[in-house]
C-alpha positions in Angstrom: -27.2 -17.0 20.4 -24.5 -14.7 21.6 -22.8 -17.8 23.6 -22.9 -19.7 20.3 -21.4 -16.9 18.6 -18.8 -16.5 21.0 -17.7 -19.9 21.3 -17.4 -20.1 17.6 -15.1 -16.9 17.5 -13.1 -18.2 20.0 -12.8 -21.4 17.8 -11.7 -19.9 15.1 -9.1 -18.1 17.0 -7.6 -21.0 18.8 -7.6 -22.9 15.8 -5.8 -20.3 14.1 -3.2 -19.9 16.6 -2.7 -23.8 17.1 -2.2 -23.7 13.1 0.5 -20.6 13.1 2.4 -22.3 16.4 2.2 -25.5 14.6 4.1 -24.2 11.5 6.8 -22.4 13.4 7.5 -25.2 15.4 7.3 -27.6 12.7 8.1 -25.6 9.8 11.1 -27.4 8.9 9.8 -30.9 9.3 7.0 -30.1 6.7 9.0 -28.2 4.3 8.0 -24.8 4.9 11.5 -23.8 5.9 14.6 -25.6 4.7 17.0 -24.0 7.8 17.8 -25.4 10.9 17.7 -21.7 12.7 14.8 -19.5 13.4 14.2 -16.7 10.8 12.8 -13.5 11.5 9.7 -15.1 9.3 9.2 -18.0 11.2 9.3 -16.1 14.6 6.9 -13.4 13.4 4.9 -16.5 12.8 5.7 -18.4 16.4 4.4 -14.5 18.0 1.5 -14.5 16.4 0.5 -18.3 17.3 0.8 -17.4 20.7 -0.5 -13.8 21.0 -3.9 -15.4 18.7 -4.0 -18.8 22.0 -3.7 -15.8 24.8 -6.3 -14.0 23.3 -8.6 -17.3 22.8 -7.9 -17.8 26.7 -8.4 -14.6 28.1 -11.6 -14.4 26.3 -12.4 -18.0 27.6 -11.8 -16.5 30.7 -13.8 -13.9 30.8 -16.4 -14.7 28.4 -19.1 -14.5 30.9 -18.3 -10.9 31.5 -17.8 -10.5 27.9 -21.5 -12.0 27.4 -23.3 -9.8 30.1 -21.8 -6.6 28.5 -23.3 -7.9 24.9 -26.2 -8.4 26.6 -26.8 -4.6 27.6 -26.0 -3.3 23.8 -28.0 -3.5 21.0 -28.4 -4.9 17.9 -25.9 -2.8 16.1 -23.4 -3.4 18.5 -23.4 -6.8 17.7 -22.7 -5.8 14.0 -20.1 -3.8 15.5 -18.7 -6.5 17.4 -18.6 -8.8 13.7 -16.8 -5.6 12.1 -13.8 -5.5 15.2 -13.7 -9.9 14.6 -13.4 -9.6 10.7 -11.1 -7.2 11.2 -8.4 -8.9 13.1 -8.5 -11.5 11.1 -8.1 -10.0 7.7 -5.5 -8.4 9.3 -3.7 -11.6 10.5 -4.1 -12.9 6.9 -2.6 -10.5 5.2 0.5 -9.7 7.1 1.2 -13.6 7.3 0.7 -13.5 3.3 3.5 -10.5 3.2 5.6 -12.3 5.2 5.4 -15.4 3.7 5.7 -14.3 0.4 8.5 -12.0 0.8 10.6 -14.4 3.3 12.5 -15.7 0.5 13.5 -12.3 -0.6 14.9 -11.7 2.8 18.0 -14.4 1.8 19.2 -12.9 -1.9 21.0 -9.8 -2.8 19.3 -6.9 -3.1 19.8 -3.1 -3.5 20.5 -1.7 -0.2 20.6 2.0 -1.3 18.8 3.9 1.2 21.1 1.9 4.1 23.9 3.4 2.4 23.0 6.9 2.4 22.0 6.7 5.8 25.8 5.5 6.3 26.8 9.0 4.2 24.3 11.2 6.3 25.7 10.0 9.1 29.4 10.7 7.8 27.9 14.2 7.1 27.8 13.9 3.3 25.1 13.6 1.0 26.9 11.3 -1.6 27.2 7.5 -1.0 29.7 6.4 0.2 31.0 4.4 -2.8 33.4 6.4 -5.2 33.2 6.3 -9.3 36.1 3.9 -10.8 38.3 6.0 -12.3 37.2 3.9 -15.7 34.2 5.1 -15.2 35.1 9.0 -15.1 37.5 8.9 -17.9 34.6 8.2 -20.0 33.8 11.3 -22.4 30.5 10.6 -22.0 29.6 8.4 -18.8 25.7 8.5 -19.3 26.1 7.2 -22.5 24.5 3.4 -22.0 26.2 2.5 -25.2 30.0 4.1 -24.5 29.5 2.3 -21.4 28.8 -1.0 -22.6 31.6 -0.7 -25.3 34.2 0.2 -22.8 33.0 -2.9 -20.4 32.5 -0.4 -17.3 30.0 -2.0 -14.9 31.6 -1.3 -11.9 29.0 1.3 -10.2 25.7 1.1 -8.6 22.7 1.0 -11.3 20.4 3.7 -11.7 22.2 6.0 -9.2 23.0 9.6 -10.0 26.7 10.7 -11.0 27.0 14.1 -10.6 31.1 16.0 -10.0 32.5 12.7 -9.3 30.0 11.5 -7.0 27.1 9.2 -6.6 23.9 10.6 -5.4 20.3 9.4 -5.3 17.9 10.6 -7.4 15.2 9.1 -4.9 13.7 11.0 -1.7 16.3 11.2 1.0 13.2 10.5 3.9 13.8 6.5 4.5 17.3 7.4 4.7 17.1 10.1 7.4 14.6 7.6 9.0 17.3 4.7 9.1 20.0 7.1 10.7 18.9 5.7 14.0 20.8 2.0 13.1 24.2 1.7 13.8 26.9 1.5 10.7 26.9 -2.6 11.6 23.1 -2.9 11.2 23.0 -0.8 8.3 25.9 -2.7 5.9 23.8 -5.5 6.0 20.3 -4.1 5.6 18.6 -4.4 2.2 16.1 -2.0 0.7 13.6 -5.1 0.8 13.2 -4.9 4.5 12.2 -1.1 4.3 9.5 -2.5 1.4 8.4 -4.8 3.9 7.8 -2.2 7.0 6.4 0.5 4.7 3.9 -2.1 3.3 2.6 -3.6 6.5 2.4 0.1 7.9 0.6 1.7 4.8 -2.1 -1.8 5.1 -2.6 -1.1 8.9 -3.1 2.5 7.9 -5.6 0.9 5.2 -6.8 -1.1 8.3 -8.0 1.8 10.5 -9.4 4.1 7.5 -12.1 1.3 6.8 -12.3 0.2 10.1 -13.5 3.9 10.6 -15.6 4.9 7.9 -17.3 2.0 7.9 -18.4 2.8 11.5 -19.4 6.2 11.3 -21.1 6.2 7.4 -23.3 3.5 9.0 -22.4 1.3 5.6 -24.4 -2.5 7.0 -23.3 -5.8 4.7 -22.8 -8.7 6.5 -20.2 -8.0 9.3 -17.5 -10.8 7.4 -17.6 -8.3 4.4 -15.6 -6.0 6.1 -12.9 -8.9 6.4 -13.2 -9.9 2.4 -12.4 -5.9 1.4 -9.7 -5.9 4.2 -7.9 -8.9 2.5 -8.8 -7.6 -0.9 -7.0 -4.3 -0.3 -3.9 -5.9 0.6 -3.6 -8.5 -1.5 -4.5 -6.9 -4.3 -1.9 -6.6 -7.4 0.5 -4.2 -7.5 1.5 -4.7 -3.7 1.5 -8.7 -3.7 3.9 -8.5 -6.8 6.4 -6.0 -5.1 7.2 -8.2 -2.5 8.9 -10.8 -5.4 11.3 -8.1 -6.3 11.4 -5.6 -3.1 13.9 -3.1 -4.1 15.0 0.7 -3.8 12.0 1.4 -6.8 9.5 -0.6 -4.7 10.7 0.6 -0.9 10.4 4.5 -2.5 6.8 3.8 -4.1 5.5 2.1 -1.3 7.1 4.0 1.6 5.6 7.6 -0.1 1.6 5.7 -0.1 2.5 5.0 3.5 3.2 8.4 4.7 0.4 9.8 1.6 -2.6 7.2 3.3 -0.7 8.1 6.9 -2.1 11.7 6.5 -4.9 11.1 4.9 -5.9 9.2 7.7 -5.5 12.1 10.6 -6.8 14.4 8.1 -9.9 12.4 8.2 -9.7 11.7 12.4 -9.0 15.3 13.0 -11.6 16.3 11.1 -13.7 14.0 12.9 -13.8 15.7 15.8 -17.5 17.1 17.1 -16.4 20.9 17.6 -13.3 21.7 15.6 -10.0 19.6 14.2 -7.8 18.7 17.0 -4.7 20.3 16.1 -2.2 17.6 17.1 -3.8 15.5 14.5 -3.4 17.9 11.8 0.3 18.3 12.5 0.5 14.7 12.1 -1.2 14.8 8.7 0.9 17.6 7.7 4.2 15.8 8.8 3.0 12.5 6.9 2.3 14.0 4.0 5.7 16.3 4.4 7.7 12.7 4.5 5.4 11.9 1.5 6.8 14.1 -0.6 10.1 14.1 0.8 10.3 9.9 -0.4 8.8 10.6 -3.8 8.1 14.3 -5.7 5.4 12.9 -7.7 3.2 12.1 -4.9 3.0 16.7 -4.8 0.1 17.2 -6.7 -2.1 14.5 -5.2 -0.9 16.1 -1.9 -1.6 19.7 -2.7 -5.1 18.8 -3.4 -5.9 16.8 -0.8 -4.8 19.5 2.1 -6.5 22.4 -0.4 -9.9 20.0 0.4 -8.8 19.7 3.7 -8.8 23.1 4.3 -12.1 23.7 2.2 -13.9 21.3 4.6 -12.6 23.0 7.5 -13.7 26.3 6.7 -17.2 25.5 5.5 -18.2 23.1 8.4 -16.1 24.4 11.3 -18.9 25.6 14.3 -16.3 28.2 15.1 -15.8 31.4 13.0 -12.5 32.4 14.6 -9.5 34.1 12.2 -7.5 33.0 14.3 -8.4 29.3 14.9 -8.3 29.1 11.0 -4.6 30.2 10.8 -3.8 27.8 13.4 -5.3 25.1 11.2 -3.4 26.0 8.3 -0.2 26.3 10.3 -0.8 22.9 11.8 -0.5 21.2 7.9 1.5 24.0 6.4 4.6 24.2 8.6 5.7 20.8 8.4 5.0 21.1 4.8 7.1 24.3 4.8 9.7 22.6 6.5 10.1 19.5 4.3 9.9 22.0 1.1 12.8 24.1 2.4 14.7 21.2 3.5 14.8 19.4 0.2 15.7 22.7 -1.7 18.6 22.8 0.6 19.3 18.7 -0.4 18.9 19.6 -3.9 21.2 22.7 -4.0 23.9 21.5 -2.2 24.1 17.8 -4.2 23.2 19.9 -7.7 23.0 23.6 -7.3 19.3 23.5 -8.4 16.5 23.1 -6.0 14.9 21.6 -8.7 17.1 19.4 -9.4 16.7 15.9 -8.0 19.2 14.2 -10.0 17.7 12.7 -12.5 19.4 13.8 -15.6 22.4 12.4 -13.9 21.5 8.9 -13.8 23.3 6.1 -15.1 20.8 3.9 -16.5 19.8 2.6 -20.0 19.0 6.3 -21.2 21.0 9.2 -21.6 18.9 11.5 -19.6 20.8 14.4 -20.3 19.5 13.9 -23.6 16.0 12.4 -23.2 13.5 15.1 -22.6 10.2 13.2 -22.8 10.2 11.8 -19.6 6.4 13.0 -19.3 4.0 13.6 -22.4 0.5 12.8 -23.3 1.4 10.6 -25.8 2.3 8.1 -24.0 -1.3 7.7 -22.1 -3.5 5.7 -24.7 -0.2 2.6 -24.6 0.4 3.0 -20.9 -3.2 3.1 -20.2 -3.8 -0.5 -22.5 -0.6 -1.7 -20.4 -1.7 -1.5 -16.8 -5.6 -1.8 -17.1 -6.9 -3.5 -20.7 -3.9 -6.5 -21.5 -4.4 -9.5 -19.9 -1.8 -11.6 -18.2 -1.0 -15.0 -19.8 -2.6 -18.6 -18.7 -0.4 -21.4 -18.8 -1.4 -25.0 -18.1 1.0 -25.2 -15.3 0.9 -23.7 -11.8 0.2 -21.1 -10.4 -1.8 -21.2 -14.2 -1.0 -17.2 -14.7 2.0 -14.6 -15.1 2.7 -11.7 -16.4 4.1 -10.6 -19.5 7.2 -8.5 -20.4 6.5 -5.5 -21.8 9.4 -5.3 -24.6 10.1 -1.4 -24.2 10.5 -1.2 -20.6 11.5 -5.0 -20.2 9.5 -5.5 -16.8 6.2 -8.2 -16.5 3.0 -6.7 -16.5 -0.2 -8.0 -15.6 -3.3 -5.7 -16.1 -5.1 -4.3 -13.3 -8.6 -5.1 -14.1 -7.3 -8.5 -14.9 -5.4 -8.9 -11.4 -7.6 -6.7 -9.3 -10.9 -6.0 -10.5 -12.2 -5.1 -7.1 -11.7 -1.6 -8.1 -14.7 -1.9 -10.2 -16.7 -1.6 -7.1 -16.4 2.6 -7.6 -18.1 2.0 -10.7 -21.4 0.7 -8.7 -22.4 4.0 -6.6 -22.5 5.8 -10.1 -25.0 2.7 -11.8 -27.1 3.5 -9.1 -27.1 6.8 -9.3 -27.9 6.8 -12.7 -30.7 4.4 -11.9 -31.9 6.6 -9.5 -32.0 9.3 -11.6 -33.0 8.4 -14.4 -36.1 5.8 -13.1 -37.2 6.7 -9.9 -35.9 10.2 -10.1 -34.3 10.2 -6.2 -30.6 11.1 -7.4 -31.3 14.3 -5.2 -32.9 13.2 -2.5 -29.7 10.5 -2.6 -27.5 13.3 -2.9 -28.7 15.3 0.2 -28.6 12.7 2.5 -24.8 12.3 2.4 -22.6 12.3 5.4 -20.5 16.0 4.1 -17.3 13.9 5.6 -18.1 11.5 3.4 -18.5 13.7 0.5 -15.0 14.9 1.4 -13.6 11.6 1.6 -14.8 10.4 -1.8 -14.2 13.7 -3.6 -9.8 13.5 -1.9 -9.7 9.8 -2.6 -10.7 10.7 -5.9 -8.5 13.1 -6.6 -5.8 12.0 -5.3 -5.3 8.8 -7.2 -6.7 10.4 -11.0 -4.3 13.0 -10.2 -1.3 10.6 -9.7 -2.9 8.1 -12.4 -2.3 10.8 -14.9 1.5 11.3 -14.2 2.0 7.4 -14.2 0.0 7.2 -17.7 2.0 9.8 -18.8 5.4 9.1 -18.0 7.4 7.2 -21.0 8.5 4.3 -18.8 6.1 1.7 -18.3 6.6 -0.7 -15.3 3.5 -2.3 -12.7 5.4 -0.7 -9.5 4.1 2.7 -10.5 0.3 1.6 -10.1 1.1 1.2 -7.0 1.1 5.1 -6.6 -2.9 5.3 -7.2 -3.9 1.8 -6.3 -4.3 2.6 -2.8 -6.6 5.3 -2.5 -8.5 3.5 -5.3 -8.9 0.7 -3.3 -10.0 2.5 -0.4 -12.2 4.6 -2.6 -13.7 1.3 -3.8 -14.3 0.0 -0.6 -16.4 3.2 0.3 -18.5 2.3 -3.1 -19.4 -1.0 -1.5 -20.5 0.7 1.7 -22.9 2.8 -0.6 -23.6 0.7 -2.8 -25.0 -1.6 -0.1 -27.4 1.2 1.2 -28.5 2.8 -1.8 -30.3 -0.9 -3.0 -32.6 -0.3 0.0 -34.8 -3.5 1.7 -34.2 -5.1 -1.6 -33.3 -9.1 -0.2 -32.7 -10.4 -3.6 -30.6 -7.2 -5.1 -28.7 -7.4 -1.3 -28.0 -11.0 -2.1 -26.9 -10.6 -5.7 -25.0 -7.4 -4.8 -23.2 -9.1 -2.2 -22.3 -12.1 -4.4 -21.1 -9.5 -7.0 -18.6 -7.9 -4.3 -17.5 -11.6 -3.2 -16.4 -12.6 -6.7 -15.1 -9.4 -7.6 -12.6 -9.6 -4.0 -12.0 -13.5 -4.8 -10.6 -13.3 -7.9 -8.6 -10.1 -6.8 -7.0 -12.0 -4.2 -6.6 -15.2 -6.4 -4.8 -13.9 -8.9 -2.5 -10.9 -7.2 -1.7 -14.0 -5.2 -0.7 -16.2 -7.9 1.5 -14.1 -10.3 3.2 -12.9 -7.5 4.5 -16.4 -6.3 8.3 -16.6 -6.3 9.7 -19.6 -7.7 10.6 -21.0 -4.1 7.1 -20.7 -2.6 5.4 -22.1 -6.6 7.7 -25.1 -5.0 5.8 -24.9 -1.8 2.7 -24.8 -2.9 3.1 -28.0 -5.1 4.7 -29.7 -2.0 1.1 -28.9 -0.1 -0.8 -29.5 -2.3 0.7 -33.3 -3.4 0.4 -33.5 0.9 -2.4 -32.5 1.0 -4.1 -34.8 -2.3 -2.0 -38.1 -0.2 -4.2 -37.4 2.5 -7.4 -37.7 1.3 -6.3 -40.6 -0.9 -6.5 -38.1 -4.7 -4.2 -39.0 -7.1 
């Protein structure tokens, strides 16, 4: 059974690296790429061709080895060995999906903001290095959108700060700092869509390991290809599918925050981990990730603060060692770099505005007068914004790809629902049916309760925390735009992929609940995937699609 098993895995993996070396090779007589050179698409494609055929030789290779270690492990390691499978190929899946998809960005102007403040940091200044048109200063009033429209003065970057005759950023100065490594060269011709890109694939691998982990250690046991549906799921589900359609400086700082926020969640959770005590190292990486964090994107504080306050709660009520001192190393290891990054943007924020609470956006130059505008945040707007990203469907058209989104007439960007574009995050609402159930009929909810891993009480309680915490600023800030779910939708999703693990073992020996509950999770991750994938089809690749699909009808003779 295990030879079968193995010969079918490496089946699969040939045939997907035959496919992927096929398409690079080929890509331009089959219309996948209309340019006679090699793109940094189509060679990220040609790599993984051949890195998927090595590994389907090697293991060919050594596959009687392979099979007499399977044969000394147990039942469960054969689950675990399905887990490590599904895994890698979810994995594959989706970072050929953000490729693919984004590839056509990669060709048309874009913002390239953060490249040119690393050019400026590395000139020692802190303003870009473009200067205001002295139109543009005369003005009486240059945040005015109105005066400036009158007076035909559209000569400056959009949405950047003026402040004393300068431009500034109003947005973290982190990915900047990190691109100070580039040369000037490199950096005049790098777009803020490439830095969407790299954050994205890092903050899914990120997504990658978390599962990869809990789902080990909380002992959660659905089918082994599970795994690989949630995998896909998490990053393919809407907002972070859509992003990659318009990757600019908004998307590059929302997503590059949830990749250093999930980063240090992550050691949190491995340093934690540990049998005896935190390992310390690991704890200084969570504390420097969640430093960067804030350092890309203020809002992300609060969801921070609490996570490292729970941190720190977990530490001191299940650490074996009652040593002063081993706690104040602890907190030093998250709070210094913390400290550090605090200090550090005071200092950024003083010497660009004279405030360190000011981040510069009062200043901007946008559609609103800022200066004026004080209601950036208020609880009125909840109850509309709350409609907006989670109740209002998108719109079907007869036409493919059959669904987009809709413009939202205040804020003038598409929006497509969340529970309409990714309703796998109605898996967290399964853990409290059953609970109820529990409770309520065979009156178990604490015997249920009690038998909880306390890590994974932790992990549910700061995933939950984290992303209500940041869902209420997004609900309550006046502009409404789908980016900004992005802020929550990750540790929602991972939150909802720890429901499925518990939802799976709280049914029990049930077969036919097991069947329908998995069924349930499989049409719920389906459609998610579906439709995040269709509204986020540029026009280019909705052209690409049709081409394969007409192909593809010729060859089995549909018409």
């Amino acid at each position: 059974m295990r030879s079968k098993g193995l010969k079918k895995g490496l089946f699969v993996l040939g045939t997907m690296g035959i496919l992927l070396l096929g398409t690079a090779i080929f890509a331009e007589q089959i219309g996948m790429d209309n340019d006679s050179g090699w793109g940094k698409g189509r060679i990220l494609i040609l790599m993984t061709g051949i890195f998927l055929i090595s590994a389907n030789i090697l293991i060919a290779v050594f596959q009687d080895n392979l099979l007499k270690l399977t044969g000394k492990m147990s039942v469960l390691t054969g689950h675990i060995s399905q887990i490590y499978i599904f895994t890698f190929l979810a994995t594959i899946i989706v970072l050929a999906s953000y490729t693919w998809l984004i590839a056509p960005g990669f060709n048309r102007p874009n913002t390239n903001y953060y490249s040119q403040l690393a050019i400026a940091f590395k000139r020692n200044q802190l303003s870009l290095p473009e200067e205001p048109s002295t139109a543009l200063l005369s003005l009486s009033n240059p945040y005015d959108y109105t005066l400036r429209k009158d007076s035909s003065v559209e000569d400056f970057p959009w949405d950047v700060s003026l402040y004393k005759g300068k431009f500034y950023l109003y947005w973290g100065p982190v990915p900047s700092l990190i691109l100070t490594i580039l040369s000037n060269e490199r950096l005049a011709h790098m777009g803020d869509q490439y830095l969407v890109f790299a954050f994205l694939c890092g903050l899914f691998l990120y997504s990658v390991l978390f599962v990869s982990s809990f789902w080990l250690r909380f002992n959660y046991n659905p089918p082994g290809w599970t795994i690989g549906l949630a995998l896909v799921a998490i990053g393919i589900s809407s907002p972070a599918t859509l992003m990659l359609n318009n990757p600019q400086i908004y998307e590059a700082a929302i997503v590059g925050c949830q990749f250093f926020f999930i980063g240090g969640c992550y050691w949190a959770y491995n340093a934690i981990s540990e049998k005896d005590s935190p390992a310390i190292w690991k704890l200084v990486l969570a504390g420097t990730h969640w430093a960067l964090a804030f350092g890309t994107r203020i809002t992300i504080l609060p969801a921070i603060i609490f996570t490292a306050v729970a941190t720190l709660i977990y530490i001191l009520r299940e650490s074996k060692i009652a040593n002063p001192k081993k706690n104040l190393l602890t907190l030093s290891a998250m709070g210094i770099p913390f400290l550090i990054a605090a200090v550090g943007l005071s200092w950024y924020n003083w010497m660009r505005f004279e405030s360190i609470f000011e981040f510069g956006l009062r200043f901007q130059l946008a559609s609103a007068n800022y200066n004026e505008f004080n209601s950036l945040f208020s609880a009125r707007y909840m109850y509309e914004n709350f409609l907006n990203y989670f109740i209002r469907p998108y719109q079907i058209q007869a036409v493919f790809p059959y669904i987009k989104t809709i413009e939202n007439v205040v804020s003038n960007d598409r929006l497509a629902s969340l529970l309409y574009t990714s309703p796998y995050i109605l898996l967290i609402l399964i853990p409290l049916c059953l609970f109820l159930y529990s409770s309520l009929v065979s009156k178990k909810f604490d015997e249920i309760d009690q038998n909880k891993n306390p890590m994974e009480k932790w992990l549910v309680a700061t995933l939950t925390g984290s992303s209500l915490l940041a869902l209420v600023i997004i609900l309550s800030y006046y502009f409404t735009a789908m980016r900004f779910t992005e802020d929550f939708m990750p540790a929602l999703l991972l939150l909802s992929t720890i429901c499925l693990g518990q939802g799976y073992k709280l049914i029990g020996e049930n077969e036919n609940l097991r069947k329908g509950y998995i069924f349930l999770v499989t049409l719920l991750a389906v459609f998610s995937i579906t439709a995040s994938t269709l509204i986020a089809l540029p026009g280019s690749r909705v052209k690409d699609v049709l081409y394969y699909m007409e192909q593809i009808n010729q060859l089995f003779g549909i018409r």
